[in-house]
N, CA, C and O of each residue as an XYZ file, in Angstrom:
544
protein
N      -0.318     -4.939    -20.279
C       0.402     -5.926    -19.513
C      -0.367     -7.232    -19.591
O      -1.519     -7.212    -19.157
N       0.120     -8.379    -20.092
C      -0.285     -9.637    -19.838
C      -0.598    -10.313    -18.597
O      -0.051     -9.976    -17.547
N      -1.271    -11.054    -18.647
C      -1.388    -11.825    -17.367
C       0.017    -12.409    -16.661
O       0.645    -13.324    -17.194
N       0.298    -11.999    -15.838
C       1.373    -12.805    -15.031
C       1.023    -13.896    -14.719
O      -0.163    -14.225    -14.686
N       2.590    -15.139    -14.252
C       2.312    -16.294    -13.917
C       2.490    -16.185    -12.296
O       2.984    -15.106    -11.970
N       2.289    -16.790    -11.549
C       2.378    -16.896     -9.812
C       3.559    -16.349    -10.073
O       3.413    -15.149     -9.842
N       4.801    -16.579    -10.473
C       6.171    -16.420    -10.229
C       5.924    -14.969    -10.625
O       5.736    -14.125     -9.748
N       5.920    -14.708    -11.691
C       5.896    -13.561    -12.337
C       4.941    -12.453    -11.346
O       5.180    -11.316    -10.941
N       4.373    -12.896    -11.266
C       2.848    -11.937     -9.859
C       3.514    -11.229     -8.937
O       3.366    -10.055     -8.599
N       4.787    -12.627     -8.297
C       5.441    -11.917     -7.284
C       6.673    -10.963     -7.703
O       7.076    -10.142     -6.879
N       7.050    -11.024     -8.495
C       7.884    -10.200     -8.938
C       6.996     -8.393     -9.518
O       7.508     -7.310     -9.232
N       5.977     -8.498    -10.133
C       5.033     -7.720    -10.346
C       4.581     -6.850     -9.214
O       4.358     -5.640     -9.276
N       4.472     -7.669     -8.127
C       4.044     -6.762     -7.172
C       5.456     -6.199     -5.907
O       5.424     -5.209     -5.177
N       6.341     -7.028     -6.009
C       7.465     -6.016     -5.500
C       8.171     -4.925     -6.159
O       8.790     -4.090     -5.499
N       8.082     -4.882     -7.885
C       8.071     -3.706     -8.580
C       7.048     -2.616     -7.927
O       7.454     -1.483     -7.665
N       6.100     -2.894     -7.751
C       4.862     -1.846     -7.757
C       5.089     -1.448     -6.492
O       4.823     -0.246     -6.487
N       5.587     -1.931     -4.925
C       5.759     -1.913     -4.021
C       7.455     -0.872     -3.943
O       7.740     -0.108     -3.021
N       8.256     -1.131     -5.063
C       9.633     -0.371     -5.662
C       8.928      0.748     -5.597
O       8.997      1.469     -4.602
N       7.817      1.173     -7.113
C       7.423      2.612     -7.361
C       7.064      3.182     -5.875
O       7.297      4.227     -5.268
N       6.501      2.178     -5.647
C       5.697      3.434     -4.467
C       6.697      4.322     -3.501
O       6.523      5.471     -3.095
N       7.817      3.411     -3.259
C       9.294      3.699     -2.088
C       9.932      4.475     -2.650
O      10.591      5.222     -1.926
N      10.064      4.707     -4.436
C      10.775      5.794     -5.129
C       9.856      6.305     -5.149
O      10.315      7.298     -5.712
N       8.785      6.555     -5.015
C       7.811      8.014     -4.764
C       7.319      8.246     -6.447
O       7.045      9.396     -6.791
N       7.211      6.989     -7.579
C       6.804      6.592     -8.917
C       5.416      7.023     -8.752
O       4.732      6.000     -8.801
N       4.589      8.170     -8.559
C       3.310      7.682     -8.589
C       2.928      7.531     -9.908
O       2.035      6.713    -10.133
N       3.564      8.336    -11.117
C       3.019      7.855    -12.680
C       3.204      6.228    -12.697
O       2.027      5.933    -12.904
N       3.782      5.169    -12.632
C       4.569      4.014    -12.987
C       3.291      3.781    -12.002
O       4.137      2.898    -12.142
N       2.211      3.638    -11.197
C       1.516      3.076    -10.702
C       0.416      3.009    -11.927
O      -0.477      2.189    -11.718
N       0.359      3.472    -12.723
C      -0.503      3.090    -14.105
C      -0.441      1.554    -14.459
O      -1.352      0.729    -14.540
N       1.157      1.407    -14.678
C       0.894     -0.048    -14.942
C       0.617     -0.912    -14.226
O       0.394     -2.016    -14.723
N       0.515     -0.696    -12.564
C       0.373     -1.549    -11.881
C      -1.311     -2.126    -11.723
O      -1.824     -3.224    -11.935
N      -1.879     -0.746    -11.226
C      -3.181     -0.373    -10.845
C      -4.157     -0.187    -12.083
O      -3.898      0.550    -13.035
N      -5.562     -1.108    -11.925
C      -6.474     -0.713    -12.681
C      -7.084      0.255    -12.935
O      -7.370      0.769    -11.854
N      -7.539      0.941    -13.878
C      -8.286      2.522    -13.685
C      -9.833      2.191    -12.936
O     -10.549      3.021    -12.375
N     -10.038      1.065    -13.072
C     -11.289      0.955    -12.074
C     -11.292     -0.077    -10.293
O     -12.118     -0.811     -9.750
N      -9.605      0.522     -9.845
C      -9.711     -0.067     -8.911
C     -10.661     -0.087     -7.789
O     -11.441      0.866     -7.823
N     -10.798     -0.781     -6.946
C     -11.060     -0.882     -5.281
C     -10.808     -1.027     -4.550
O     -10.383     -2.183     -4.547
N     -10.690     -0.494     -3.396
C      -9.807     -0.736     -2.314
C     -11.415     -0.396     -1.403
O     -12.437      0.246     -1.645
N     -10.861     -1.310     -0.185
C     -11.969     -2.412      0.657
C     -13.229     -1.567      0.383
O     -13.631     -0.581      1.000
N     -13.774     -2.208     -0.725
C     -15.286     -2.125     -1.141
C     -15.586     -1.005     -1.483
O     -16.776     -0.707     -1.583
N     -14.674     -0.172     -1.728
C     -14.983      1.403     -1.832
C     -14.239      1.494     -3.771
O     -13.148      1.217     -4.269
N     -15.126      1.853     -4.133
C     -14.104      2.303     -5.828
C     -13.832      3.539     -6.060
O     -14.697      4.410     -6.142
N     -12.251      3.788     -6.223
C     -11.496      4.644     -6.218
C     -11.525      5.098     -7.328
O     -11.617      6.304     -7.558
N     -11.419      3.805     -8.584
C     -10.575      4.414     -9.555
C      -9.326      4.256     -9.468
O      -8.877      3.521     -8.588
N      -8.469      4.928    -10.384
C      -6.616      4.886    -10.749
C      -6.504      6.128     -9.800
O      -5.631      5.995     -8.943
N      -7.122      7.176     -9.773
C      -7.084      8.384     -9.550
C      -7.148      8.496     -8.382
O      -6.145      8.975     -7.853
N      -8.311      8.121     -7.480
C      -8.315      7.985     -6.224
C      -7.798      7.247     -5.742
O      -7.880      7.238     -4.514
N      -7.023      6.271     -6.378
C      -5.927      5.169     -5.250
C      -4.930      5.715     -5.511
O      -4.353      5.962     -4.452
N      -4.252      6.136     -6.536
C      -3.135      7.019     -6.467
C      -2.901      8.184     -5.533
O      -1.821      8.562     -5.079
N      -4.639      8.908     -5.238
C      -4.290     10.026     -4.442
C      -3.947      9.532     -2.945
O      -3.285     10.285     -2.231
N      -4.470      8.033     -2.356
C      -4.399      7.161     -1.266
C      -2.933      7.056     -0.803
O      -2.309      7.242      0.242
N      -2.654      6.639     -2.174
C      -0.371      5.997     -1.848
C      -0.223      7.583     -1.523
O      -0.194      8.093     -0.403
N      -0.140      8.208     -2.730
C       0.532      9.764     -2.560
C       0.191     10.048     -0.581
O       1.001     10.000      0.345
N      -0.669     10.210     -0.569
C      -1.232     11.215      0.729
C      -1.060     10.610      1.882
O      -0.840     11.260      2.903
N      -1.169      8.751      1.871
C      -0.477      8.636      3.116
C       1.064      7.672      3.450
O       1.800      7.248      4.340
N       0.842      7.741      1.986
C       2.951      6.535      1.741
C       3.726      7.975      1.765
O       4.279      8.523      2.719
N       3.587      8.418      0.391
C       4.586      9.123     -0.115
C       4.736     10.013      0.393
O       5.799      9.962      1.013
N       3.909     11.496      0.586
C       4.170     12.027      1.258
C       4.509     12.249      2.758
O       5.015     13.218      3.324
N       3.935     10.673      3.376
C       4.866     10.464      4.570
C       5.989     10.204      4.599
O       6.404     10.149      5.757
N       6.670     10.022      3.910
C       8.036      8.495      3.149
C       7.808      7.665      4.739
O       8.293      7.529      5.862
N       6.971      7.364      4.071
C       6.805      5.788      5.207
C       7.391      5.046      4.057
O       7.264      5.122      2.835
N       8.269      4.098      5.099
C       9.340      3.155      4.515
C       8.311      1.616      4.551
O       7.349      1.443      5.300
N       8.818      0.667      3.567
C       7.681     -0.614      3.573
C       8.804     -1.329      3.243
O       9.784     -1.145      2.521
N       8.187     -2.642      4.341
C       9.298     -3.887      4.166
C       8.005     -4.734      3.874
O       6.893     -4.440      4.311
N       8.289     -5.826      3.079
C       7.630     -6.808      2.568
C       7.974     -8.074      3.847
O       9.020     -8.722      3.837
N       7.128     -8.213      4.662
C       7.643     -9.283      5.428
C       6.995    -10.776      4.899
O       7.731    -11.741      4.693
N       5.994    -10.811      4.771
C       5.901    -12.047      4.275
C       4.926    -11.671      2.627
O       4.437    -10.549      2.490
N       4.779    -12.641      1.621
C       4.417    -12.645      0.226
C       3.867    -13.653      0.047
O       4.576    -14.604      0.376
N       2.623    -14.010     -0.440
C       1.961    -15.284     -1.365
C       1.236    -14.609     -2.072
O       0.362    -13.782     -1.812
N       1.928    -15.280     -3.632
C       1.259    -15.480     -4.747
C       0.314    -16.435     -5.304
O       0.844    -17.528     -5.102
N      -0.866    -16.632     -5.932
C      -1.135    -17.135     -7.080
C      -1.528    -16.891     -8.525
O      -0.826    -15.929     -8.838
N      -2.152    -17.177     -9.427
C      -2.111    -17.126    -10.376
C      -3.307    -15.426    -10.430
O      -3.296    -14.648    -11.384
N      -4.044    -15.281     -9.380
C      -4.535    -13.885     -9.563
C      -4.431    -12.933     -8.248
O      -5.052    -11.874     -8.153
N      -3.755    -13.335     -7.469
C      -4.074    -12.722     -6.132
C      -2.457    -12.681     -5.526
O      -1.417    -13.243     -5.869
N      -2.743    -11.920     -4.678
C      -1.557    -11.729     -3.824
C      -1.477    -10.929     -2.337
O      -1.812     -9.765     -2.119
N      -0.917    -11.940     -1.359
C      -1.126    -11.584     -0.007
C      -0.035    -11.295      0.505
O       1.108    -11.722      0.344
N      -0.657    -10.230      1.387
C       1.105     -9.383      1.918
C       1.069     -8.949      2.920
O       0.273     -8.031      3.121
N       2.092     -9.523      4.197
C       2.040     -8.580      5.285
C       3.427     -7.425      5.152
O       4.539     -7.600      4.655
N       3.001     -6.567      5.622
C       3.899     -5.350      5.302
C       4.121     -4.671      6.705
O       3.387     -4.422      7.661
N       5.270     -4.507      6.454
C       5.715     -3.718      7.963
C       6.062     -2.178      7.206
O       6.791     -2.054      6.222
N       5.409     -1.142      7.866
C       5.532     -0.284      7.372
C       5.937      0.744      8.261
O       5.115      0.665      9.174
N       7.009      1.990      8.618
C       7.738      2.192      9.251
C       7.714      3.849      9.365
O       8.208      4.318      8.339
N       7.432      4.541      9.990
C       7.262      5.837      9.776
C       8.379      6.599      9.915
O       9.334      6.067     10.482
N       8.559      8.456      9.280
C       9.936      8.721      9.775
C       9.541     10.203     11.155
O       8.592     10.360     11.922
N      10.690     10.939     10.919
C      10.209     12.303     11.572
C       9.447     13.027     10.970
O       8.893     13.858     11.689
N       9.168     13.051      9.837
C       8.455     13.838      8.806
C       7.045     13.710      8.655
O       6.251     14.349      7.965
N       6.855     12.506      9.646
C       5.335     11.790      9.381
C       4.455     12.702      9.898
O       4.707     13.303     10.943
N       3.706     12.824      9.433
C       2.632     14.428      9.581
C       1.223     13.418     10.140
O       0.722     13.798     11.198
N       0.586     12.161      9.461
C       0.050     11.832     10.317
C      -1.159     10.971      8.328
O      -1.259     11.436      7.192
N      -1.611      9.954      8.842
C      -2.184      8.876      8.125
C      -4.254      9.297      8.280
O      -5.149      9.104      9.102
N      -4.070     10.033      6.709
C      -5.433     10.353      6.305
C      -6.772      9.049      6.453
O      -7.927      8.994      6.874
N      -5.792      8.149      5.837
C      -6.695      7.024      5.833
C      -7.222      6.073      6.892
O      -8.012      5.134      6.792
N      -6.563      6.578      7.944
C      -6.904      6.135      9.770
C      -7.428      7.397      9.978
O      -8.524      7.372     10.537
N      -6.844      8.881      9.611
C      -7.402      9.724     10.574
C      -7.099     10.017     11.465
O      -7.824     10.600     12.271
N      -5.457      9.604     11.716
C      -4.844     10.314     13.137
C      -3.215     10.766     12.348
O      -2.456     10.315     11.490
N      -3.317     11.969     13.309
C      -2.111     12.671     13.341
C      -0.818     11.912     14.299
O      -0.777     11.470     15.448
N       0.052     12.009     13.320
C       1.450     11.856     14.342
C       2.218     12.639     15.060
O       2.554     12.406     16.221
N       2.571     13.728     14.317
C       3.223     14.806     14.655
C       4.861     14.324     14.803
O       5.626     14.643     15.713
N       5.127     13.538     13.736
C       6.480     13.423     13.895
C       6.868     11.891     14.683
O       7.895     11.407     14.207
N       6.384     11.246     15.534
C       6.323     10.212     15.440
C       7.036      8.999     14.677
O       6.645      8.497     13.623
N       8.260      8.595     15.488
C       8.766      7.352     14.746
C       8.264      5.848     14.912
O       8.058      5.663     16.112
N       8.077      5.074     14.409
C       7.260      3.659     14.910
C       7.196      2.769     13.455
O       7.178      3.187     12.297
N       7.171      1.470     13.941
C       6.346      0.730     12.859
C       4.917     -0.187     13.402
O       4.535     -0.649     14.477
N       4.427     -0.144     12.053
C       3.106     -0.786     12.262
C       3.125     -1.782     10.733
O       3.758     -1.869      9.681
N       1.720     -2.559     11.605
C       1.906     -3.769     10.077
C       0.575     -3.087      9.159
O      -0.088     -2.163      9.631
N       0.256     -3.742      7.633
C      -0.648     -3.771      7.162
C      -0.800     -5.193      6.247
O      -0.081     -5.559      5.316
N      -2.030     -5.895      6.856
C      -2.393     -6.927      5.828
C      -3.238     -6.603      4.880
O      -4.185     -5.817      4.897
N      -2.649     -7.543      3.715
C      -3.269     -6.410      2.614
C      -3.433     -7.920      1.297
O      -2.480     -8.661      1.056
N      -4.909     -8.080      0.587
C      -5.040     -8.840     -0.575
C      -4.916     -8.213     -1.283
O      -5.321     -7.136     -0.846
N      -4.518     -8.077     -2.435
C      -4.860     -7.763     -4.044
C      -5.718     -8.624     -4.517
O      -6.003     -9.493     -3.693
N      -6.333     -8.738     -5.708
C      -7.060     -9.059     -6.905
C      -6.636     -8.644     -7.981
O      -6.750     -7.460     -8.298
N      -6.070     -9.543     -8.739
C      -5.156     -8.992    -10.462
C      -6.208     -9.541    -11.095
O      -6.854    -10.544    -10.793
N      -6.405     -8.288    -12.625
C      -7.625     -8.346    -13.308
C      -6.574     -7.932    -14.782
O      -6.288     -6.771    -15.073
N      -6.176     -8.988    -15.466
C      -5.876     -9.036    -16.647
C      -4.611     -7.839    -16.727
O      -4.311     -7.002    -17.579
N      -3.934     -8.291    -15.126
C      -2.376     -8.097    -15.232
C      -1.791     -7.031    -13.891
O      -0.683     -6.702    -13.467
N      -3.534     -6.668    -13.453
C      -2.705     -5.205    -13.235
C      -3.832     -5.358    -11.640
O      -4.618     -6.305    -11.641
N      -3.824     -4.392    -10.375
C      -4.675     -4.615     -9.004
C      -5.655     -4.418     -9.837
O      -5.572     -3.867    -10.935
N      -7.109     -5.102     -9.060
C      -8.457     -4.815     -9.836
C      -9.139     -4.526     -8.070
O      -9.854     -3.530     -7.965
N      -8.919     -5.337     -6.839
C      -9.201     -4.786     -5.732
C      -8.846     -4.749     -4.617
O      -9.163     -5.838     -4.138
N      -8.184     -3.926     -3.595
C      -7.483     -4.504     -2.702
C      -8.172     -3.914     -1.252
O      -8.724     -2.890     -0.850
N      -7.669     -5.565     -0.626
C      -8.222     -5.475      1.147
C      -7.226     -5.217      1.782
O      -6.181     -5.867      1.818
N      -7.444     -4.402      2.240
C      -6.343     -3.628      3.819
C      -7.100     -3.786      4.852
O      -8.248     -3.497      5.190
N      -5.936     -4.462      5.397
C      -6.476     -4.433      7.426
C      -5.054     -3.717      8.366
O      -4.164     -4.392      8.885
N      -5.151     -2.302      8.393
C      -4.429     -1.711      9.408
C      -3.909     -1.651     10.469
O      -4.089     -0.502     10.874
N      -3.101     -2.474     11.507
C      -2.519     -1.888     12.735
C      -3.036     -0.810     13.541
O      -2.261     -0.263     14.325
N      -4.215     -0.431     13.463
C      -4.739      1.110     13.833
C      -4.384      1.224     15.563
O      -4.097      2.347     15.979
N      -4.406      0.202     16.432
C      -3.929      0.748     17.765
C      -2.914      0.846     17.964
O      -2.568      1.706     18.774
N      -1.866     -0.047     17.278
C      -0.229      0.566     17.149
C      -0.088      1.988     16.926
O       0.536      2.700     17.712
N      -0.770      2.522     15.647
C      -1.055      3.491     15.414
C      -1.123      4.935     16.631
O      -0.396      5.828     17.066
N      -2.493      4.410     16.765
C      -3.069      4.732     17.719
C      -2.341      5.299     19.010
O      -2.384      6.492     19.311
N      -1.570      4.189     19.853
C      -0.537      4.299     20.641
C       0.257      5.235     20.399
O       0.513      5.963     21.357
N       0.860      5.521     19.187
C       2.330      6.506     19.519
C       1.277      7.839     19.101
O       1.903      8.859     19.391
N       0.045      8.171     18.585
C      -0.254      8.783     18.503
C      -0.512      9.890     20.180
O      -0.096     10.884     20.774
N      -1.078      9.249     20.216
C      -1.190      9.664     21.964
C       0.185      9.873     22.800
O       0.122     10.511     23.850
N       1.589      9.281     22.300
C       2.693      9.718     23.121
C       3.157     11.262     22.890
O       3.124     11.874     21.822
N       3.547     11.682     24.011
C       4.243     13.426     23.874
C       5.497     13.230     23.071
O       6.210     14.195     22.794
């Protein structure tokens, strides 16, 4: 994949934001670097894939793109992300739902490295979270 232009970036990353909602985890190849990072920790392709899988997909937590900025390597996103009945509960916080309907936000940078994420910052909603976790 070539370098995208700003325009092109944003279009790039609401595809990749597509795979994840069709439950694409192969098609995250082209998105994701094999030596990604996610906040300061290196995953790899492998371990960020196992990240979406374990707490998107197999939740089908639903994601709305609420707000988007592009530039020529980066891209910032607040995301409203929406849980269903099925939600079993978010590995990467560490709390169980138990079924639990709600939304919560996630702010989130990328870093594009010759086309594709090279590292991304997440900042979680965790007491929203938190909150319905604790409801009966």
């Amino acid at each position: 994949m070539s370098s995208p232009t700003t325009k092109n970036l944003s279009n790039v990353y609401r595809d990749y934001i597509r795979a994840i909602l069709e439950h694409d985890i192969d098609a995250l190849d082209q998105y994701v670097s094999k030596d990604v990072v996610h906040n300061g920790k290196q995953l790899g392709l492998h371990g960020y894939k196992d990240l979406i899988l374990r707490n998107i997909m197999e939740n089908n937590l639903q994601i709305e793109i609420k707000r988007l900025i592009a530039d020529e390597n980066h891209v910032a996103a607040v995301l409203i992300l929406t849980t269903c009945s099925s939600t079993k509960g978010l590995p990467v916080v560490g709390i169980d739902l138990n079924g639990q309907t709600f939304s919560f936000a996630e702010n989130v940078i990328y870093d594009f490295k010759n086309g594709k994420i090279g590292e991304v910052q997440s900042l979680v909603d965790v007491d929203t979270i938190r909150s319905y976790a604790r409801q009966p």
